[in-house]
N, C-alpha and C positions, 0 to 999 in steps of 0.2 A: 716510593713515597712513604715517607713515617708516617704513621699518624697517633692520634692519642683519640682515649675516650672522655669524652666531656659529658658531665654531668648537670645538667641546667635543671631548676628548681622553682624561678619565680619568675619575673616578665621576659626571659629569653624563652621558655615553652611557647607552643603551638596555642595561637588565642590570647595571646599578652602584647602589652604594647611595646618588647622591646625584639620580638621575636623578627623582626623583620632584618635585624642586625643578623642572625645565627641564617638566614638566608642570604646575603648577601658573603657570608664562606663558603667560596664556590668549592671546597672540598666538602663541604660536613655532606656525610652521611647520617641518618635518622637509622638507630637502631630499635627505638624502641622505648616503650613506660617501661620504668623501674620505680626503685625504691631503693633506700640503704638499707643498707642491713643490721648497723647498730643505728640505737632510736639519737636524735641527738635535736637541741631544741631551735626551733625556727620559730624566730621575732619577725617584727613589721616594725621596721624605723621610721625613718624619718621620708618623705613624699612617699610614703606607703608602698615601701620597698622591700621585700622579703631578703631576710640574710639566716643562716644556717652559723649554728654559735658552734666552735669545736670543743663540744663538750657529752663525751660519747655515753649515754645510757641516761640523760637528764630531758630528755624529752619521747617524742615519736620517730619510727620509722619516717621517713620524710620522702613524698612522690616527684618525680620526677620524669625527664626524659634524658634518653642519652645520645649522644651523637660521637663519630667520629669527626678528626678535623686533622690537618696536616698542621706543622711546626709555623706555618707563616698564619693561618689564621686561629692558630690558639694562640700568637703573640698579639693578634689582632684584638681576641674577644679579652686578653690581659689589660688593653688598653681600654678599651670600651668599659670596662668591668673596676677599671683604675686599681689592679691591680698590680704591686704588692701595696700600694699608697693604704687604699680604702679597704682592700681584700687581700687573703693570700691564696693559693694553691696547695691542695694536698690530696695523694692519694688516700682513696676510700676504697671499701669494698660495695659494690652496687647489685644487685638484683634486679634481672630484668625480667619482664612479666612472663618468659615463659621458663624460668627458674633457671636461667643462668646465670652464674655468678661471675660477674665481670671488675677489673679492676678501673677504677675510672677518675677522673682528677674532679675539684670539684672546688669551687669558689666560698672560702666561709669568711664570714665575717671579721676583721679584720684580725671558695671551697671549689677545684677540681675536682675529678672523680675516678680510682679502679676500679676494675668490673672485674670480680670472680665468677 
């Protein structure tokens, strides 16, 4: 099985109201809080929705969680996520808390996540 590391930031974390979506990928694996590694800025749109702007050194480090997922529900959390309509995908470098650097794809605003 493939899988990819996804980078979740705002209501798919642990304790948000969308997170009940990233359990219902019966592959994701939970590896752990992170962070990026470059700072980059996170807005609050519109129904008070956190989006990640790809614009690398103009904001903060940004926390996060990371999961793995297989090819059929990271096409899943694309769609949930309406991405590329609303969002796109892109590899990042991510931090995870116990200082491994992972590459991860990550959902920004119209961000996936890589973990180093």
């Amino acid at each position: 099985m493939n899988v990819n590391n996804v980078f979740v930031y705002g209501t798919l974390k642990k304790g948000q109201p969308n997170n009940y979506y990233m359990a219902k990928c019966q592959s994701a694996k939970y590896l752990g809080s992170a962070e990026t590694r470059d700072r980059f800025p996170l807005v609050i749109g519109d129904w008070n929705l956190p989006m990640m702007v790809d614009a690398i050194s103009a904001g903060n480090n940004v926390k996060g969680e990371v999961y793995t997922v297989n090819y059929e529900d990271l096409a899943a959390l694309d769609e949930f996520e309406d991405c590329p309509e609303l969002y796109f995908r892109k590899e990042i470098d991510i931090l995870l808390e116990d200082s491994k650097t992972l590459f991860s794809q990550l959902i920004f605003e119209s961000l996936y996540v890589r973990l180093i």
